[in-house]
Every structure is written in C-alpha cells, then in structure tokens.
C-alpha positions in Angstrom: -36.9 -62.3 69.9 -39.6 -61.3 67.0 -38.4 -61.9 63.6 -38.0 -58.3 62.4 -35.2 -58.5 65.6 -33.7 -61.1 63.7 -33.7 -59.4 60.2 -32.3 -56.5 62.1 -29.8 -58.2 64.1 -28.1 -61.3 62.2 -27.1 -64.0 65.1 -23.9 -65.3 65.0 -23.7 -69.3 65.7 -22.4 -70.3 69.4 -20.0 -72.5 67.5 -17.2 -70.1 67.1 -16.9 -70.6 63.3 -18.2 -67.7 63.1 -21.5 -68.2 60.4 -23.6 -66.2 60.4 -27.4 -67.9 60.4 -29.5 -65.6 59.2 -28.3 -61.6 58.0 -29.8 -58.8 56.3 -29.6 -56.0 53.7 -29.0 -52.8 55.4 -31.8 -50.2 53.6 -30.3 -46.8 53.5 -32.1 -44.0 55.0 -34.2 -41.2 54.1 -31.9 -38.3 52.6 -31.4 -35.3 54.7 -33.0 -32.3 52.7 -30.6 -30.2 51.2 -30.2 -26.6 52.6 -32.0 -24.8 49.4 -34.7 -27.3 50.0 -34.7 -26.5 53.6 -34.7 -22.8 53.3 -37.9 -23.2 51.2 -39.3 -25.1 53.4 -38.7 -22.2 56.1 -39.5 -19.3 53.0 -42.6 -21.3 52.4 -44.2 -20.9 56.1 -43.8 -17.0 56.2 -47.0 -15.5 54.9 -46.0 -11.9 54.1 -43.0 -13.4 51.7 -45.3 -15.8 49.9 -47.5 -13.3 49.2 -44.5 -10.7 47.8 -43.5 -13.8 46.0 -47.2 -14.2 44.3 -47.5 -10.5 43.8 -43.7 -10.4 41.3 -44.8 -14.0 39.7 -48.6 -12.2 38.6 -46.8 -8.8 37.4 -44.1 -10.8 35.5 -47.1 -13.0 34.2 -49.2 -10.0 33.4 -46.4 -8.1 31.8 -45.0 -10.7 29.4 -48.4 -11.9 28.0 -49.3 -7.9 27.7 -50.2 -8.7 24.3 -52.8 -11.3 25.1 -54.5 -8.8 27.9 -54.8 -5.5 26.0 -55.8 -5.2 22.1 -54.3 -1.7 22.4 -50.9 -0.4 21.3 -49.0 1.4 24.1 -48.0 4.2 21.8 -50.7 4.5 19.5 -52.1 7.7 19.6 -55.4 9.0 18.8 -56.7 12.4 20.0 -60.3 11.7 19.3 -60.5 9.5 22.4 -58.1 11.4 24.4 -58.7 11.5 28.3 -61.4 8.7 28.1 -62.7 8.0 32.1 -62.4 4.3 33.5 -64.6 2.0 31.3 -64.9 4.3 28.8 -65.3 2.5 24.5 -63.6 -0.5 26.3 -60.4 1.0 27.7 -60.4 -0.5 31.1 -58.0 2.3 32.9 -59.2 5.3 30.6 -56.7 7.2 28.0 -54.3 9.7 28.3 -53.8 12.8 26.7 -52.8 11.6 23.7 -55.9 8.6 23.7 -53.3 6.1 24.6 -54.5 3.0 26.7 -53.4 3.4 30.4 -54.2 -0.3 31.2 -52.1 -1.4 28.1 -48.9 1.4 28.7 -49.1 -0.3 32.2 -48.7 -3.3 31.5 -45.7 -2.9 28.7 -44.0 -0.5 30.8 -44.0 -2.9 33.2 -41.5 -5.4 31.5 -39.7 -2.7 31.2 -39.0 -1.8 34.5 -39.2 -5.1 35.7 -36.5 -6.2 33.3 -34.2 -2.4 34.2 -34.9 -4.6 38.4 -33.5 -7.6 37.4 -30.7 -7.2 34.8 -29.3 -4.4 37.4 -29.1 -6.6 40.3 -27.9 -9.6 38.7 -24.9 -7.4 37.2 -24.2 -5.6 40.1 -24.2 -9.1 42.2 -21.5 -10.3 39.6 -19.4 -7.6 39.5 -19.8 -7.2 43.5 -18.8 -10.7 44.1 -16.1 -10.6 42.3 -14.2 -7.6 43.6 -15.5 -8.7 47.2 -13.8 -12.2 46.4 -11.0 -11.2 45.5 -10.6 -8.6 48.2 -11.3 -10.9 50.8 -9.5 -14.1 49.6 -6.2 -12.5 49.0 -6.0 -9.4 51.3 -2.9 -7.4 51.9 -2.5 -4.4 49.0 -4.8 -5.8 46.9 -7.4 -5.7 49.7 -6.4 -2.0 50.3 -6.8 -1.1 46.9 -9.9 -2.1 46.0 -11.5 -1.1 49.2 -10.2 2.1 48.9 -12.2 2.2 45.3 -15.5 1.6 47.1 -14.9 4.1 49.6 -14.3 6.7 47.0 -17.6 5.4 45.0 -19.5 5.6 48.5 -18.6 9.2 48.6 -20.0 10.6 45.2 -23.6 11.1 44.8 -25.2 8.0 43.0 -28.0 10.0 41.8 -25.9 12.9 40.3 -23.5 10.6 38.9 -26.1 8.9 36.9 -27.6 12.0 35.9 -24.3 13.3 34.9 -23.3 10.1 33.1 -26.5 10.2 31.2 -26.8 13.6 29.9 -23.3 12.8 28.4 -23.7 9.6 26.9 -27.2 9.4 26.3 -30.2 7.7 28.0 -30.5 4.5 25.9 -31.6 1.4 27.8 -28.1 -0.7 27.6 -26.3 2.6 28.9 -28.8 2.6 31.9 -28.7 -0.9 33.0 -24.5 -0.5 32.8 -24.4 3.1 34.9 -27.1 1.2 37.5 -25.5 -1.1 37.8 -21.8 0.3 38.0 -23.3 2.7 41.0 -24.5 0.0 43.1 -22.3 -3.0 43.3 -20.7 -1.8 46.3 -22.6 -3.3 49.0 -22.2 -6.5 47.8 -18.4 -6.3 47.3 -18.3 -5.3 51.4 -20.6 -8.3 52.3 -18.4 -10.7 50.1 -15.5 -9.2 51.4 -16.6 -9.8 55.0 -17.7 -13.5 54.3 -14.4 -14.2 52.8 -12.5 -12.7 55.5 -14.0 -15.6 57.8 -14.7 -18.4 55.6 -10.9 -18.5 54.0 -9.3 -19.0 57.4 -11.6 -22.5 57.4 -10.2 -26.2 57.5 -11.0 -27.3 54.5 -9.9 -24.5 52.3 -6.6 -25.1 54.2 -7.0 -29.1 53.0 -7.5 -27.5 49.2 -4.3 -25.3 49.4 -2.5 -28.7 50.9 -3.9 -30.7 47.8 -2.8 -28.1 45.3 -5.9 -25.7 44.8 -5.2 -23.2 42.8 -6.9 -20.0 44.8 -9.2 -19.4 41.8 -10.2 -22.5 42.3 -10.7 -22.4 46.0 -12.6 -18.7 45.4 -15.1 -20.0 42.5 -15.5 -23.9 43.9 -15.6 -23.5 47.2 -15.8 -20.3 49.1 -18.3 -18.3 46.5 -20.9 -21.3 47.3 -20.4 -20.9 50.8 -21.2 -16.9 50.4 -23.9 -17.7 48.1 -27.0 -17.0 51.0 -26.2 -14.1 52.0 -25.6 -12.6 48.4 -29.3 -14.1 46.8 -30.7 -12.0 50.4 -29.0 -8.8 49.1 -29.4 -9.5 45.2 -33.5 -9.6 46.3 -33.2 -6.2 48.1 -31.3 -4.6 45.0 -34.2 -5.7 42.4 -36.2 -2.6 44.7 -33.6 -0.3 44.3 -33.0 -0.8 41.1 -36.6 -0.3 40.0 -36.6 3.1 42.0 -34.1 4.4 41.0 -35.0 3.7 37.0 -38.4 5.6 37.7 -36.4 8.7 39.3 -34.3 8.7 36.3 -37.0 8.3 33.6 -39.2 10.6 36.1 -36.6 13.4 35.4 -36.8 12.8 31.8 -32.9 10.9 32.1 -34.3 7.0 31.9 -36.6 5.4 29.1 -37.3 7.8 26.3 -40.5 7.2 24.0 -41.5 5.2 22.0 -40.8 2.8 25.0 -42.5 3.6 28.1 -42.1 2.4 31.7 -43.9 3.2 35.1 -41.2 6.0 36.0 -42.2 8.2 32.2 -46.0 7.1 33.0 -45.0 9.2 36.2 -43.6 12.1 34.6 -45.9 12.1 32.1 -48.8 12.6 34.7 -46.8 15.4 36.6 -48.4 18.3 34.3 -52.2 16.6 35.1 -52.4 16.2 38.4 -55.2 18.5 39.2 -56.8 17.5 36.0 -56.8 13.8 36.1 -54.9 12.3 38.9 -55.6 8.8 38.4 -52.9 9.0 35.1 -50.4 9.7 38.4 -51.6 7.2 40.4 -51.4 3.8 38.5 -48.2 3.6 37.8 -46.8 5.0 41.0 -49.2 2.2 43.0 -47.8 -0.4 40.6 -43.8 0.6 41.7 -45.4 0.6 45.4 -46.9 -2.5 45.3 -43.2 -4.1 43.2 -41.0 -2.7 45.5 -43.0 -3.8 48.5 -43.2 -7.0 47.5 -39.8 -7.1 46.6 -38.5 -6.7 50.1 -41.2 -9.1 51.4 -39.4 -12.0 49.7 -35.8 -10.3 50.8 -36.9 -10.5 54.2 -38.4 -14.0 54.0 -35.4 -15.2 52.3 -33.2 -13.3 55.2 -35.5 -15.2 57.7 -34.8 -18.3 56.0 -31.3 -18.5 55.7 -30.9 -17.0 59.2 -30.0 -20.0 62.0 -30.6 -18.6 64.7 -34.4 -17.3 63.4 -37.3 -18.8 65.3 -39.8 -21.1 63.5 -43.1 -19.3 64.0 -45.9 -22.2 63.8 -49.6 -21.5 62.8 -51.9 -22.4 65.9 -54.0 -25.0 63.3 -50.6 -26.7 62.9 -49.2 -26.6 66.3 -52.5 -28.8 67.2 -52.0 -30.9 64.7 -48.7 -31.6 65.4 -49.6 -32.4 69.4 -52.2 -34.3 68.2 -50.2 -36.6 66.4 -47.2 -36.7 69.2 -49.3 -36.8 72.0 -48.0 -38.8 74.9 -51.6 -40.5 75.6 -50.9 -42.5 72.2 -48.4 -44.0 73.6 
C-alpha cells in the first residue's frame, strides 16, 4: 500500500482496541458552481449574445460620458451652420436644421431612451411579479379577480391608451415611464402566475407552511427566487419593447418634448427632410435597430442559458482540445 493509501485510508490496529495508527484530515472539495455562475458560464459561450451584450455596455458607455465625446450642446442652435454635411467645421455627423450636432443629439438622446428601456422594464417586472405572485400563490377568487384584470388590459389597445393617457395628462418623462410601464406588466404577471401554480404545490414549501411560514414569507423567501430565471429572460425582452414603443410615442409628438431629445424626436424630427437629407432619418433609427437587436440577443442567450434541456454547442477549436486532453491513448 503507497502512503498516500495510507493518508487516505487510516488502518485500524488488528488488536481490537480499536486505535487507530495513522488517520487523516478529510480536505473538502471543490464547490459546485452556483447556478448564476453556471448560467454565465453557458451565456458566455453563445456568440451572438455576447456580442448584444458588448453592443448595450458601449451605448450605455458612449451615452453617459456624452459629455467627454462631443464639445457640442444638443440643443444649441445656430443657423449659420445649419445642415452642415458629415465632417463638416468638426461636426462628425453633420447639423440639422437648426445647426445642432447630430453626433452630440445622438448620443444624449441616447441616455434617454436607454434609461425610458430600463426604468420601464424594471417597473413593469415589479409590479408583474407581484400581482402574478399573488395570483398564483393563493388562487381561488383572488386568482379570478386579478386575472380577469389582465384579460381586460389585454383587450384595450396599448398604443391608443397611451396616446390617450398622454394627451390628457401630459407627456412629461415620469408620466411616460408610469403609463409604459402600467401597459405592459401583464405578461409577466401570466408567467409568474404559471410558475407559482407549479412551484407552490412543492415539498418544501409544504415543510415552510408545517414550520409556521407565513405565506408572505413563503412568496418573497422562497418561491419568487425560484421564479427569478424566467422573469430576468422576460425583463431582457421588455427593455426592446419599451424602447420602441418610447420612439413611437415621441415619433408622434406624445413622448420626450424639447429641450430633451431622444432617438424617437430625432425620428420625427427628420420626417419633414427625408428627400432633402436623409441621413438626419437614418442615425437614430439605425441606433434603435442596432439597441433593440441587441437587446433580444442577450434575451435569447439568457433564455438558452437558463433552459435545461438546451444543447451545449462547442467550438470545433475546443472540442479538439478537449479530446486532446481526454484522449484514451494517455492513458
């Protein structure tokens, strides 16, 4: 017997006393990764969401340090350098109409629209939860009644609602992240719902009732982290939405009102130039392209990720490697 046998095995004497003659410290092994460190780890391998994921990270970058980018005001206007082409006295995107920098309203209207994708989807996701917990969780009327208040949201018009909602109360920038994100909650309260409605009739949130629980407790401690996957896949998919539907609203003149500016009013700015200058037209409707795109790159990648019965697709370099290394002949 070699003597790491003996560290790993302690032998007891033949006497019967019992003594041991020579033992060892058990080491503890290597931690299982956890699963948000595991569904990186798959997130990480898909291409197309990486580069969705790079894509958000340099327009958030780009858009917060605006100021260090651009020397130009957004909503400085001078008519002596008014439609200025590309390059033109050092404005990298050319001028408007009314000599505004294109390159600098670009990247300002970008934090706002970026910041319209994200606050709506995060309140939405809240409020969604919520009403899909408690749906789900406690059933019976109170099931009924509150899915009986998203089938009657399901069945108005979003889009004329928030036009409607709007035009009464005003287009400022709180009122539109509330009425975005009051419209479109819904989907996530049915996914909750239907997560709950399976995970509740588990074993150990029978063991937390048993113990004394309260079912607030059991919702917020237990089940909502269970749920939590498949509500970050949606809440990604909603940023997109969100930023669409701000640039059809400001595109009709019902979103962000000047001084601010965001890629939807760069949009309907551009609608009475078109045949004059198209390019004021085409930035900022290939920046919302380009956002949303890679907005659902990264909902799909986290979808792939989180999904068990999804296929691990290796790289040929890597599958070498890996039979290099496990070959049988090195055996």
């Amino acid at each position: 017997m070699s003597k790491a046998d003996l560290q790993d095995n302690p032998v007891v004497s033949p006497s019967g006393t019992g003594a041991v003659q020579q033992t060892s410290v058990s080491r503890p092994g290597k931690r299982p990764p956890g699963p948000w460190r595991t569904m990186w780890s798959k997130f990480s391998r898909n291409g197309y969401a990486m580069t969705g994921l790079g894509i958000i990270v340099l327009f958030v970058l780009a858009s917060c340090a605006a100021p260090l980018l651009t020397p130009y005001d957004p909503a400085k206007i001078d008519l002596l350098y008014a439609n200025l082409p590309v390059g033109a006295d050092g404005h990298l995107l050319g001028t408007d109409e009314l000599g505004r920098d294109i390159f600098a309203r670009l990247l300002y209207s970008g934090r706002v629209s970026l910041l319209v994708g994200f606050l709506v989807a995060i309140v939405a996701v809240l409020i969604g939860s919520f009403v899909g917990a408690v749906s789900g969780y406690f059933g019976g009327w109170v099931d009924t009644c509150l899915m009986r208040l998203v089938d009657v949201m399901n069945s108005i018009p979003l889009l004329f609602l928030n036009i409607l909602i709007l035009a009464i109360f005003g287009s400022k920038f709180s009122y539109m992240i509330l009425i975005l994100a009051f419209t479109g909650w819904m989907s996530v309260s049915r996914l909750v719902r239907g997560t709950f409605l399976q995970l509740r009739e588990m074993q150990y949130v029978e063991a937390a009732r048993a113990i004394g629980v309260s079912s607030w407790g059991i919702i917020f401690r237990h089940l909502l982290r269970n749920a939590s996957f498949p509500i970050v896949v949606n809440a990604t998919l909603m940023v997109g939405g969100a930023i669409l539907s701000e640039s059809a609203l400001s595109y009709l003149g019902l979103g962000i009102q000047a001084p601010q500016t965001s890629w939807g009013l760069m949009l309907s700015n551009a609608q009475e130039f078109m045949l004059i200058d198209p390019l004021q037209a085409l930035y900022p409707g290939l920046c919302i392209l380009i956002v949303v795109l890679a907005v659902n790159f990264v909902g799909d990648g986290v979808r792939d990720a989180l999904d068990p019965r999804q296929k691990m697709h290796l790289s040929q370099r890597r599958l070498n490697k890996w039979r290099k290394s496990f070959s049988k002949s090195k055996i």
